[in-house]
DRENTIVO-661479 format. One record per residue: residue number from 1; x, y, z of N, C-alpha, C in turn. Coordinates in Angstrom, 1 decimal, m for minus. Atoms other than C-alpha are relative to their C-alpha. Layout:
  num      nx      ny      nz     cax     cay     caz      cx      cy      cz
  NUM       X       Y       Z       X       Y       Z       X       Y       Z
...
end
This chain:
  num      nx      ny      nz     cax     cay     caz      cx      cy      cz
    1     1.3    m0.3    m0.6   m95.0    44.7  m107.1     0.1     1.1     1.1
    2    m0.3    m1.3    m1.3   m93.7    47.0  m104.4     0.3     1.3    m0.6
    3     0.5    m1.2     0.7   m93.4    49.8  m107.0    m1.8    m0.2    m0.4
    4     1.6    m0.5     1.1   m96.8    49.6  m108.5    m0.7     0.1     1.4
    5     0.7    m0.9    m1.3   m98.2    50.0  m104.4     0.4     0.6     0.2
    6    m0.7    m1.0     0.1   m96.0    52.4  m104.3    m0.6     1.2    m0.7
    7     0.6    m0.7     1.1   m97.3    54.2  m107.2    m1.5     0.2     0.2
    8     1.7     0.2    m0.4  m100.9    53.1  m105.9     0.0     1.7     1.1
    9     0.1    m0.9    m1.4  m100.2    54.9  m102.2     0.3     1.7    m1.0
   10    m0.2    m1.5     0.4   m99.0    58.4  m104.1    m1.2     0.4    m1.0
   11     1.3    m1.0     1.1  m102.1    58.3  m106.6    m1.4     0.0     1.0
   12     1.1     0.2    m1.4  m104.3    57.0  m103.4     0.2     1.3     1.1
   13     0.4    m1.2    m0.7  m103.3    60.4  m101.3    m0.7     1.2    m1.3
   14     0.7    m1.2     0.7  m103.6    62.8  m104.2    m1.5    m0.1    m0.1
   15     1.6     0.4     0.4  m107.1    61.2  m104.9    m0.6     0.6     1.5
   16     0.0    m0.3    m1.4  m107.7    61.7  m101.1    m0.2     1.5    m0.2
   17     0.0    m2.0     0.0  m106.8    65.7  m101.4    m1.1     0.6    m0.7
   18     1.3    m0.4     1.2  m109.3    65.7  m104.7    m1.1     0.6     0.7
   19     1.0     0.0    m0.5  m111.8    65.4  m102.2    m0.5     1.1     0.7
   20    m0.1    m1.5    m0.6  m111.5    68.8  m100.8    m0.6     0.5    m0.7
   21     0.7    m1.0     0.9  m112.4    70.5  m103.7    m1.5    m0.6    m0.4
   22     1.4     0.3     0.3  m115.7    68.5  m104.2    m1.0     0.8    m0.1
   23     1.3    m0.6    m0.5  m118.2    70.5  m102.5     0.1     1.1    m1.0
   24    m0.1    m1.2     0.7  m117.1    73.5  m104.6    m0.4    m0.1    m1.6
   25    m0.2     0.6     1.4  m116.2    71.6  m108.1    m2.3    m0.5    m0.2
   26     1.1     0.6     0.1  m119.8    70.1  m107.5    m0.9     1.0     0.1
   27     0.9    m0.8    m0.7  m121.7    73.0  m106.2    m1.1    m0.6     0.9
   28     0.8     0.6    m1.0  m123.1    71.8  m103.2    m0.8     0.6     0.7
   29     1.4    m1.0    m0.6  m124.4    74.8  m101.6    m0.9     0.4    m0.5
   30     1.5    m0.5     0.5  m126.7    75.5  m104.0    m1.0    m1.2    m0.1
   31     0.8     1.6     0.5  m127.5    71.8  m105.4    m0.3    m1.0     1.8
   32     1.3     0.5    m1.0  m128.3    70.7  m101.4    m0.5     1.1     0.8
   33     0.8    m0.6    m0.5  m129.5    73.9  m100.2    m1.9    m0.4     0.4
   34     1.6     1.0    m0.5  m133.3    72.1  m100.3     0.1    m1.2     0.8
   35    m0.1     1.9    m0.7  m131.9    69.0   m98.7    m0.4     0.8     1.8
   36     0.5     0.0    m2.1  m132.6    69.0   m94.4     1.7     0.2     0.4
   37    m1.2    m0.2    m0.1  m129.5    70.0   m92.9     0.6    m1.6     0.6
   38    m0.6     1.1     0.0  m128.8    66.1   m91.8     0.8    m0.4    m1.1
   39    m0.2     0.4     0.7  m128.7    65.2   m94.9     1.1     0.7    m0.8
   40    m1.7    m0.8     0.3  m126.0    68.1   m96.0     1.3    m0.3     0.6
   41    m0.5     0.3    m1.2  m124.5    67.3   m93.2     0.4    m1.5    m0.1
   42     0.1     1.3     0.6  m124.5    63.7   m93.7     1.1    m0.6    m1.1
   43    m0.9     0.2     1.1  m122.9    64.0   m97.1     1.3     0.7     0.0
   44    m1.1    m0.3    m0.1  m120.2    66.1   m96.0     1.1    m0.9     0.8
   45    m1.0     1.1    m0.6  m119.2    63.9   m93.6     0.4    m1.4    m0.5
   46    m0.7     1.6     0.6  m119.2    60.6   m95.3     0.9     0.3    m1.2
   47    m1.1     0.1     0.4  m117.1    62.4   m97.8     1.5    m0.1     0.3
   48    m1.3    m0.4    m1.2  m114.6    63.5   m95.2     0.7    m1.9     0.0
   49    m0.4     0.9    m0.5  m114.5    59.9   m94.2     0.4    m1.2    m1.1
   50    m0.6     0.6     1.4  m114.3    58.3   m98.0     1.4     0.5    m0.1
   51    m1.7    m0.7     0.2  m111.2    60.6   m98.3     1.0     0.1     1.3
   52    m1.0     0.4    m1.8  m109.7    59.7   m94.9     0.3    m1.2    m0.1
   53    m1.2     1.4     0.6  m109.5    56.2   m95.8     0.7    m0.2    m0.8
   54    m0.5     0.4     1.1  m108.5    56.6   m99.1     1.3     0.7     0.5
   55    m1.2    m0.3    m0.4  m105.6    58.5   m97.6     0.8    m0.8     0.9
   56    m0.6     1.4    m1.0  m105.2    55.7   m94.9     0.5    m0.8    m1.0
   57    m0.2     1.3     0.9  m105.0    53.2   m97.8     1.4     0.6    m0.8
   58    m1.1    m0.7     1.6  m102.3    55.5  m100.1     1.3    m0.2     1.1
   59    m0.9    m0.2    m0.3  m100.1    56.1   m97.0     0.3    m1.8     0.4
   60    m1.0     1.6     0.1  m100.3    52.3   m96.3     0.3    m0.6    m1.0
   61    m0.9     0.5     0.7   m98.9    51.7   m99.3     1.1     0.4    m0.3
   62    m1.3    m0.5     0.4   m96.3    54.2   m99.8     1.1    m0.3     1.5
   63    m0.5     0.1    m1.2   m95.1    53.1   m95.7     0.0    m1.6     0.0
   64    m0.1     1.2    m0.3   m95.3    49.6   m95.9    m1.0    m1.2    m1.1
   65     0.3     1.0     1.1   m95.6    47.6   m99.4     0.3    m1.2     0.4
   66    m0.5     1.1    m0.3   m93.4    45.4   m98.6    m0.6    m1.0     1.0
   67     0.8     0.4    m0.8   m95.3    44.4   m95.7    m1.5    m0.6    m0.5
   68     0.9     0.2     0.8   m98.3    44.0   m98.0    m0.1    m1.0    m0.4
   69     0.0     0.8     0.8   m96.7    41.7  m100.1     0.7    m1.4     1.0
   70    m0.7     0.6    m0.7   m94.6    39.9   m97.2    m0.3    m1.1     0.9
   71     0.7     0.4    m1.2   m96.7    39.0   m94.7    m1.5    m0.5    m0.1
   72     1.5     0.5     0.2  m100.3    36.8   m94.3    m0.5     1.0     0.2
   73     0.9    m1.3    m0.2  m101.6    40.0   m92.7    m0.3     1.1    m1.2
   74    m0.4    m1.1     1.4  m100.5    42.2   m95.4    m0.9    m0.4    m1.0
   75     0.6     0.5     1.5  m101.8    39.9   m98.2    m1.7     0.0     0.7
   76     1.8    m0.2    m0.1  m105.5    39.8   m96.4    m0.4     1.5     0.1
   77     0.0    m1.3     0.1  m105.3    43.7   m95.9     0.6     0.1    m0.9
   78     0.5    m0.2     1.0  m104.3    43.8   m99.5    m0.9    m0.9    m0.4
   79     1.6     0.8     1.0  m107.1    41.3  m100.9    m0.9     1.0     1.0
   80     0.8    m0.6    m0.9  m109.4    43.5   m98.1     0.0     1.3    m1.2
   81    m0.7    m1.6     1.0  m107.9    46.9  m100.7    m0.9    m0.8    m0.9
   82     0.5     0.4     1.2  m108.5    44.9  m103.9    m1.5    m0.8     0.3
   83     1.3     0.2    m0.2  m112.1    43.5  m102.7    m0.8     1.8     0.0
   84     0.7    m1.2    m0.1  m113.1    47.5  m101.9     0.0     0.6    m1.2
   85     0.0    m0.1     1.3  m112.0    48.2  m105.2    m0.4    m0.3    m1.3
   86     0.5     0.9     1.1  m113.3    46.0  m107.3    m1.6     0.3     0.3
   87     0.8     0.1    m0.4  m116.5    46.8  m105.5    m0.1     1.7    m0.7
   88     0.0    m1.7     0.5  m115.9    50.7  m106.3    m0.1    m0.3    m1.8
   89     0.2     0.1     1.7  m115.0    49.4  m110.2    m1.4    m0.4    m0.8
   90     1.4     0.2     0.1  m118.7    47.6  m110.2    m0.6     1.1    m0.1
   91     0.4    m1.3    m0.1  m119.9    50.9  m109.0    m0.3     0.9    m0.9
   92    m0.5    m1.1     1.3  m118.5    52.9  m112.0    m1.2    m0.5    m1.1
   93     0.7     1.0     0.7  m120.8    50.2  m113.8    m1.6     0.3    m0.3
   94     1.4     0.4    m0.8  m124.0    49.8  m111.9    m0.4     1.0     0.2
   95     0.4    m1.1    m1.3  m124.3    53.0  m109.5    m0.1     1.4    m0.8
   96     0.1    m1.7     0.5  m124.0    56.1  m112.2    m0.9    m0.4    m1.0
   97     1.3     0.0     1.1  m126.8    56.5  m114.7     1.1     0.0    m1.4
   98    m0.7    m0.8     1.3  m125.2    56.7  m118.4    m0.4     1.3    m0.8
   99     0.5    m1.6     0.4  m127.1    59.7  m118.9     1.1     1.0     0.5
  100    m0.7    m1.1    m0.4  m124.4    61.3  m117.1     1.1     0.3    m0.6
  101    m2.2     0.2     0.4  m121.1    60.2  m119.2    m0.9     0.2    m1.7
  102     0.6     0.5     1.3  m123.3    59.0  m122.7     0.2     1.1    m1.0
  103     0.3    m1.2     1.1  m122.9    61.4  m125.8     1.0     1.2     0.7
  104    m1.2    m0.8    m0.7  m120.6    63.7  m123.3     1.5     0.0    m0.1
  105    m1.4     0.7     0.0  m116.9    63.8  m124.2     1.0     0.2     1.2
  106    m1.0     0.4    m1.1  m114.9    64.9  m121.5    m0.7    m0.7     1.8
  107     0.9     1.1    m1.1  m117.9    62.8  m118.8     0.5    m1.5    m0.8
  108    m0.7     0.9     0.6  m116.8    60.1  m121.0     1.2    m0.7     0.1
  109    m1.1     0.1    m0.2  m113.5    60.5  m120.9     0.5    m0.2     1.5
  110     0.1    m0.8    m1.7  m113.7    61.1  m117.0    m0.3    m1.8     0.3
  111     0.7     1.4    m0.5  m115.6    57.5  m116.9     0.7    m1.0    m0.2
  112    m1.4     0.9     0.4  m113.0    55.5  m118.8     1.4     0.0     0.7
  113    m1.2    m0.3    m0.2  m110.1    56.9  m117.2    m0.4    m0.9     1.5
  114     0.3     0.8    m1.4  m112.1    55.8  m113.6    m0.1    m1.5    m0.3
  115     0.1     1.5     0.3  m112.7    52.4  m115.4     1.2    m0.2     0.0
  116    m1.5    m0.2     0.1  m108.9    52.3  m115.9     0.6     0.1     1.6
  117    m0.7     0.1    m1.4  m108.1    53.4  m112.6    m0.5    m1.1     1.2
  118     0.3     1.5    m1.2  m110.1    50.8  m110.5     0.3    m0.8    m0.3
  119    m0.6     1.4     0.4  m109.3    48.2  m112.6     1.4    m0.1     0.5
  120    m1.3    m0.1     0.2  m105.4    48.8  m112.3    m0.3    m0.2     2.1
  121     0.3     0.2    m1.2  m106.3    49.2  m108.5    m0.7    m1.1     0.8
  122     0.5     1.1    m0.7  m108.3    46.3  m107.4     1.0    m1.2    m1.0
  123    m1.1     0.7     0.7  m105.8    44.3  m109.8     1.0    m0.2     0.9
  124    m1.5     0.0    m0.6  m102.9    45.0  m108.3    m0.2    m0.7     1.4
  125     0.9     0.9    m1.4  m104.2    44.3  m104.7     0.0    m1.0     0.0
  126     0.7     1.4     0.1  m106.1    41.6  m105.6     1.6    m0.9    m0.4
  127    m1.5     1.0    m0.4  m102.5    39.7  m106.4     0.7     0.4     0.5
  128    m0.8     0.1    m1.2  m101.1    41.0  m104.1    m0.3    m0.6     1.4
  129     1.1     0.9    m0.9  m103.9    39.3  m101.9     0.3    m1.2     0.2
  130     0.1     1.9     0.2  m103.7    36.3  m103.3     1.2    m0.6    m0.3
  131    m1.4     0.9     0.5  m100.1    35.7  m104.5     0.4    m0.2     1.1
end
């Protein structure tokens, strides 16, 4: 189990860096150009701050699995991982239209792979939570 957080923390920074290229990959200066500058503003920063934890979360796994798995603390800060997770895998569910993946193959492909990766992520966690 201390490889597979292991393996979590190094796919939890790269996911982290993704986040950089958003605004660009997404086109943001044009698509919120009409928005109020709060609201630009707003969403740059709560990205910043999604990809700041998710890098907190990667480097606490790749610096202290063991700890994770070791310790009561560890196991409620991972069930704390594996609850955010599982909350993010809902998400993938609930929170995107299927108009956006449906009949699309590589949005499709894109959706499954995230179904895949939260699952494998609030998984792991999650017994590591609870075991």
């Amino acid at each position: 189990m201390v490889l597979q957080l292991r393996i979590i923390g190094l796919a939890l920074v790269v996911l982290a860096l993704l986040h950089a290229a958003f605004a660009r990959y997404f086109n943001w200066r044009t698509e919120f150009a009409p928005v109020s500058l709060i609201n630009r503003q707003m969403m740059y920063v709560h990205t910043f701050f999604v990809a700041f934890v998710v890098l907190l979360m990667g480097v606490l796994c790749l610096t202290s699995a063991p700890e994770l798995l070791g310790t009561p603390l560890g196991r409620r800060v991972a069930l704390g991982c594996g609850i955010f997770w599982l909350a993010r895998l809902l998400i993938q569910f609930f929170g995107y239209s299927p108009e956006l993946w449906r009949g699309k193959r590589f949005e499709t492909c894109v959706h499954l792979i995230f179904i895949a990766c939260w699952s494998y992520l609030s998984g792991v966690f999650l017994l590591a939570g609870l075991g």
